[in-house]
ChimeraX commands (.cxc) that place a marker at each C-alpha (Angstrom):
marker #1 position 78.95,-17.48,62.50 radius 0.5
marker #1 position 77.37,-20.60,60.54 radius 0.5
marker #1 position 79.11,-23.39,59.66 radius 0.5
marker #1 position 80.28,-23.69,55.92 radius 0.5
marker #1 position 82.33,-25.20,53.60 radius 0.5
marker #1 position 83.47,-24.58,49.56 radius 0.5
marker #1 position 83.89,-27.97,47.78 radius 0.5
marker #1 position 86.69,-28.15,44.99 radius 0.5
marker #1 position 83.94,-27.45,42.44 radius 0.5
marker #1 position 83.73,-23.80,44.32 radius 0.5
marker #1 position 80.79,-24.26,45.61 radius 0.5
marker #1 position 79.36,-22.99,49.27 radius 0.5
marker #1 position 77.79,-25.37,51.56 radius 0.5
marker #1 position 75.57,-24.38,54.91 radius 0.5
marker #1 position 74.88,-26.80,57.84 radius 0.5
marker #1 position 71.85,-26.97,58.60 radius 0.5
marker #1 position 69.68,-28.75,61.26 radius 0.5
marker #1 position 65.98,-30.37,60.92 radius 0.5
marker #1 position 64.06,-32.50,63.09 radius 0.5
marker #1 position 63.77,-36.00,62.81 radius 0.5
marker #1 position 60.38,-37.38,62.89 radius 0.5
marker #1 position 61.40,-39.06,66.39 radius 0.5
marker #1 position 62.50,-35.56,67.82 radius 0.5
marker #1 position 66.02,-35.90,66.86 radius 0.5
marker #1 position 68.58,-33.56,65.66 radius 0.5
marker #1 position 69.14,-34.02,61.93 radius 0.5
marker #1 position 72.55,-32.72,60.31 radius 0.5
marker #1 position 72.44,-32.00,56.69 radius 0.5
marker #1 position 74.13,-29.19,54.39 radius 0.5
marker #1 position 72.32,-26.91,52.02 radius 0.5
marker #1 position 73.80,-24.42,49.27 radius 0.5
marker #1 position 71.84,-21.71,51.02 radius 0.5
marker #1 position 71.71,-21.24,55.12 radius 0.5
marker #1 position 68.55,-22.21,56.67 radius 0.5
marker #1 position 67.53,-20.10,59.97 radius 0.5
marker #1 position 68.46,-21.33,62.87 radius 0.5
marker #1 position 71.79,-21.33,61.96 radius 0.5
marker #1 position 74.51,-23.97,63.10 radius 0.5
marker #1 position 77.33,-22.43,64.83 radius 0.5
marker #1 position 79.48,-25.54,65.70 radius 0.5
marker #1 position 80.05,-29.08,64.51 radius 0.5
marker #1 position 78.48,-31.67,66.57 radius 0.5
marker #1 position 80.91,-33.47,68.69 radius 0.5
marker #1 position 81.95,-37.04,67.02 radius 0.5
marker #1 position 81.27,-35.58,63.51 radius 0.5
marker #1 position 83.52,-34.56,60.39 radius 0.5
marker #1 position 82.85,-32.78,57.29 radius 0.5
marker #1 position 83.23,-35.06,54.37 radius 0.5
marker #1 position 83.52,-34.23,50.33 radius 0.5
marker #1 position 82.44,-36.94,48.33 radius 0.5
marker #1 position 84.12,-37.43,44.75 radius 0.5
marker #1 position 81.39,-36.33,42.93 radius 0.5
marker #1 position 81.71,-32.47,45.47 radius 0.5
marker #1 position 78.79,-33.74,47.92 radius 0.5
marker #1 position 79.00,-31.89,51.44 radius 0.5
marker #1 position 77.99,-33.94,54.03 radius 0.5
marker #1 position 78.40,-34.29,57.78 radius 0.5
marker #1 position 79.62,-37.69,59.17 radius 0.5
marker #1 position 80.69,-39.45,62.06 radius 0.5
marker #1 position 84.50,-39.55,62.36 radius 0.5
marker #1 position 86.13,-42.25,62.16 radius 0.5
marker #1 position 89.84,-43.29,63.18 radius 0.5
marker #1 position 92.04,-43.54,60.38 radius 0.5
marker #1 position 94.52,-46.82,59.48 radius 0.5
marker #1 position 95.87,-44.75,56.79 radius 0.5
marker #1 position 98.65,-42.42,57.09 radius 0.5
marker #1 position 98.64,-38.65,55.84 radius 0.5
marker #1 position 102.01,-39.71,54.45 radius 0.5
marker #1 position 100.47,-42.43,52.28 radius 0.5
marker #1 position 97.62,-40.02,51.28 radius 0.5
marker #1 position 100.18,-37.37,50.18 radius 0.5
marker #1 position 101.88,-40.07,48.59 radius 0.5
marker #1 position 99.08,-41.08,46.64 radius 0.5
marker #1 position 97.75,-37.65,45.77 radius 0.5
marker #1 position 101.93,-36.94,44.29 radius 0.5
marker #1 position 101.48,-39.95,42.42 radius 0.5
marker #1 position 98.13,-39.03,40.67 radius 0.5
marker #1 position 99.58,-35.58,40.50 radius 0.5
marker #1 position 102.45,-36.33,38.35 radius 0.5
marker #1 position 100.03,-38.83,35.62 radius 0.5
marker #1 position 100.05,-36.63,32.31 radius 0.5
marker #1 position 96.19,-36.73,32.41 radius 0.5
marker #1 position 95.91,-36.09,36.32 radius 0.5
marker #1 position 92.91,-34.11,35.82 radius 0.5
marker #1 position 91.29,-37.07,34.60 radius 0.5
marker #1 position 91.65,-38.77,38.35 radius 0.5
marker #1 position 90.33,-37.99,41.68 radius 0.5
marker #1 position 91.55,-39.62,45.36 radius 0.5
marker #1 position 89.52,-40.63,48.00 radius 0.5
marker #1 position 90.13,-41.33,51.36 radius 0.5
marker #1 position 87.92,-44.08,53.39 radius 0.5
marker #1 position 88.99,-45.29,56.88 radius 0.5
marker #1 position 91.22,-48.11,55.93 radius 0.5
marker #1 position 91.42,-48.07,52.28 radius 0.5
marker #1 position 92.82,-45.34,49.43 radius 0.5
marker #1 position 90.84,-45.27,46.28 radius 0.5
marker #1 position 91.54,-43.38,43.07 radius 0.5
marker #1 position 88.77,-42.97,40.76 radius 0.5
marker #1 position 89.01,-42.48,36.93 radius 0.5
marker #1 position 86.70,-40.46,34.23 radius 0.5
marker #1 position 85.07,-42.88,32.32 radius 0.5
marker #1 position 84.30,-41.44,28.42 radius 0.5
marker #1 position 85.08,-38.10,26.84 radius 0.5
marker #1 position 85.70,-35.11,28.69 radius 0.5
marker #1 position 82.93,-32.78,28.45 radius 0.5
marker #1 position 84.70,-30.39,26.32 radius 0.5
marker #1 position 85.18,-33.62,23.62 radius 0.5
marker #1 position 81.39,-34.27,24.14 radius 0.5
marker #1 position 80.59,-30.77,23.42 radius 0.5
marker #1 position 82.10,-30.45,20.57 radius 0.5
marker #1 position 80.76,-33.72,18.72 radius 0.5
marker #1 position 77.21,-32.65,19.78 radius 0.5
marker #1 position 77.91,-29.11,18.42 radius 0.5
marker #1 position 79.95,-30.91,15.13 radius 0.5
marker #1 position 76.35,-32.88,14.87 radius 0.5
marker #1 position 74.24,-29.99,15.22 radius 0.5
marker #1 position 72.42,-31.22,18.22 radius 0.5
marker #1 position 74.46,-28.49,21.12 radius 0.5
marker #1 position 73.99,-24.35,20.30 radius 0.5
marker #1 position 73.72,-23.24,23.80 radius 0.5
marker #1 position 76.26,-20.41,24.46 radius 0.5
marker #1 position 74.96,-19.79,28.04 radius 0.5
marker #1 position 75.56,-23.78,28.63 radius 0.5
marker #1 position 79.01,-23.90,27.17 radius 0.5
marker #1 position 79.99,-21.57,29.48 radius 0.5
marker #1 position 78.26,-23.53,32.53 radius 0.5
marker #1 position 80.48,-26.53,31.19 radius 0.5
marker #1 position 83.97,-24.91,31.14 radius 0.5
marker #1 position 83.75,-23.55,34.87 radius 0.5
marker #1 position 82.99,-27.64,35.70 radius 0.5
marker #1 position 85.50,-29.89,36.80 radius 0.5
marker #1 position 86.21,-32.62,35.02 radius 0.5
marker #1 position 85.17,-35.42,37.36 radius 0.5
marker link #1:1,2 radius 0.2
marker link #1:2,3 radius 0.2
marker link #1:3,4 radius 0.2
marker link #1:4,5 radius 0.2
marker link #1:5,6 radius 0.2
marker link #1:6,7 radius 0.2
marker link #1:7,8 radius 0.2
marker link #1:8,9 radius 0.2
marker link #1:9,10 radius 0.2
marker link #1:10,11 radius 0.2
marker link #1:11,12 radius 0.2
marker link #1:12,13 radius 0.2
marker link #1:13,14 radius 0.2
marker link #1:14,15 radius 0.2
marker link #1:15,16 radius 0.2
marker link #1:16,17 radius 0.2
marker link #1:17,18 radius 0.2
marker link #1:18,19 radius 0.2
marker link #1:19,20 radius 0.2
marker link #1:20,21 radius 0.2
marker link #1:21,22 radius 0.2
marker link #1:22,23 radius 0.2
marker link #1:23,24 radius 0.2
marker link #1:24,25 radius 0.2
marker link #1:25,26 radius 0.2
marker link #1:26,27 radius 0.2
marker link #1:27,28 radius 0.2
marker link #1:28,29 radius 0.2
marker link #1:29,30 radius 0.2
marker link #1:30,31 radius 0.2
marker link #1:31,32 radius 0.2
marker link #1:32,33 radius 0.2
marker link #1:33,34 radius 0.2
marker link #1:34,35 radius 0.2
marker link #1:35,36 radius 0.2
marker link #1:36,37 radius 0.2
marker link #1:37,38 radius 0.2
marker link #1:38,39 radius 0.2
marker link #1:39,40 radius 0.2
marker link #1:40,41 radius 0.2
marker link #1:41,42 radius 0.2
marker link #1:42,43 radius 0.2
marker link #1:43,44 radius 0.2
marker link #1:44,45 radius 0.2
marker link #1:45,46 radius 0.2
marker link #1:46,47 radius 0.2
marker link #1:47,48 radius 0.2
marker link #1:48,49 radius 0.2
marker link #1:49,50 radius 0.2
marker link #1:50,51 radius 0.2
marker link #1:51,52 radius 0.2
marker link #1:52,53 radius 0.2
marker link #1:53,54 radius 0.2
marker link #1:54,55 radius 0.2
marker link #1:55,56 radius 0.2
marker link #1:56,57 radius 0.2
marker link #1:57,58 radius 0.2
marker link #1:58,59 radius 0.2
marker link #1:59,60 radius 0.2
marker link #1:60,61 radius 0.2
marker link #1:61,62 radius 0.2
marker link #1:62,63 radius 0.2
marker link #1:63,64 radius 0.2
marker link #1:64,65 radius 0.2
marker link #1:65,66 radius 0.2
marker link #1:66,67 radius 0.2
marker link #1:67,68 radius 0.2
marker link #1:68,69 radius 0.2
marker link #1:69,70 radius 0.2
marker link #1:70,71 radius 0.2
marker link #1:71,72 radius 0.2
marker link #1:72,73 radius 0.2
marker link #1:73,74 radius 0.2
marker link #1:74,75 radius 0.2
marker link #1:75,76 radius 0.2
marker link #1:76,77 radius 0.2
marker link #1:77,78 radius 0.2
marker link #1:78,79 radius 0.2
marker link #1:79,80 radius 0.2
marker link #1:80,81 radius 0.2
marker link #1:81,82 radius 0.2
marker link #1:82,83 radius 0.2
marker link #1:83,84 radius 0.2
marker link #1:84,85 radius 0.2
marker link #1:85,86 radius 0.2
marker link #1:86,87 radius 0.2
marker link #1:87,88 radius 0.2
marker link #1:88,89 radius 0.2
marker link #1:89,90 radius 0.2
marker link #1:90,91 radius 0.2
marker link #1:91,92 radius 0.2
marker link #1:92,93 radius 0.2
marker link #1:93,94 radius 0.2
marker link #1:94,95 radius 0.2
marker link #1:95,96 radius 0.2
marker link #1:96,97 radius 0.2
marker link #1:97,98 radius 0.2
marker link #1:98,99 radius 0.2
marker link #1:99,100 radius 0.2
marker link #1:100,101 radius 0.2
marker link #1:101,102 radius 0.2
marker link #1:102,103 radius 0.2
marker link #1:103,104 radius 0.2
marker link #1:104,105 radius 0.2
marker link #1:105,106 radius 0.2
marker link #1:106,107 radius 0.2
marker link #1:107,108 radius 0.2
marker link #1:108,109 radius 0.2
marker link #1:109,110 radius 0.2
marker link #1:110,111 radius 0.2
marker link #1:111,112 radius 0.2
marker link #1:112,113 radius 0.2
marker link #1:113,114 radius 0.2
marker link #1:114,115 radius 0.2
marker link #1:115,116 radius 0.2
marker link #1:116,117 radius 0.2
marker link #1:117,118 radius 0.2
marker link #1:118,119 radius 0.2
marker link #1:119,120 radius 0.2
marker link #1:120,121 radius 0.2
marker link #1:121,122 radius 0.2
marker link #1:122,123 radius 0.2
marker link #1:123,124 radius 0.2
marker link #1:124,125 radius 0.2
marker link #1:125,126 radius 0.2
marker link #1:126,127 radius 0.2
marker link #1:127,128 radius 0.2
marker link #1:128,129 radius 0.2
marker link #1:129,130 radius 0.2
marker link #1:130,131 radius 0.2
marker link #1:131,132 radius 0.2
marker link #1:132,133 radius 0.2
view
């Protein structure tokens, strides 16, 4: 069975492997599977999730930080009255929390529609099924 994974947008991801101009293997995931398919993980490599939703396969790394501090982190964002508005990240030695910068779409869609410049139904619904960051 290929290899996938669903980012938090909802999205499916497929490994894949190409060929490197060298010869070697090259790792890479795809929203739709590519023939042949990949039916394990490469030893020494991790699925990652970027903030942004970006699949990608990378080497592992050992960790400095705790899953406790992570949890604590992610409880802390959690409880923020606009929590949706913040997404955690985990690096090998370092926690970072990043913040939406400007309106949420929803406020952006509005003042475009308010200015006559936004009267795409089929979009609007594209937008609301988007996360936020």
């Amino acid at each position: 069975m290929p290899i996938s994974y669903t980012n938090r947008k909802g999205l499916p991801f497929y490994l894949c492997q190409g060929v490197t101009k060298t010869g070697k293997p090259r790792y890479y995931f795809a929203r739709e599977p590519k023939e042949p398919p990949v039916e394990q993980i490469p030893e020494g490599f991790t699925i990652s999730e970027s903030v942004n939703g970006i699949v990608s396969l990378t080497k592992a790394k050992p960790r400095l930080i705790l899953p406790a501090e992570v949890a604590a982190v992610e409880a802390g964002v959690q409880r923020h009255r606009k929590a949706l508005n913040y997404r955690v990240s985990v690096k090998p030695n370092e926690i970072q929390v990043y913040e939406l910068v400007g309106p949420a779409p929803e406020a952006l869609i509005a003042a475009l529609r308010r200015d006559g410049l936004f009267r795409s139904a089929a979009m609007d619904s594209q937008v609301g099924h988007r996360s936020v960051l």
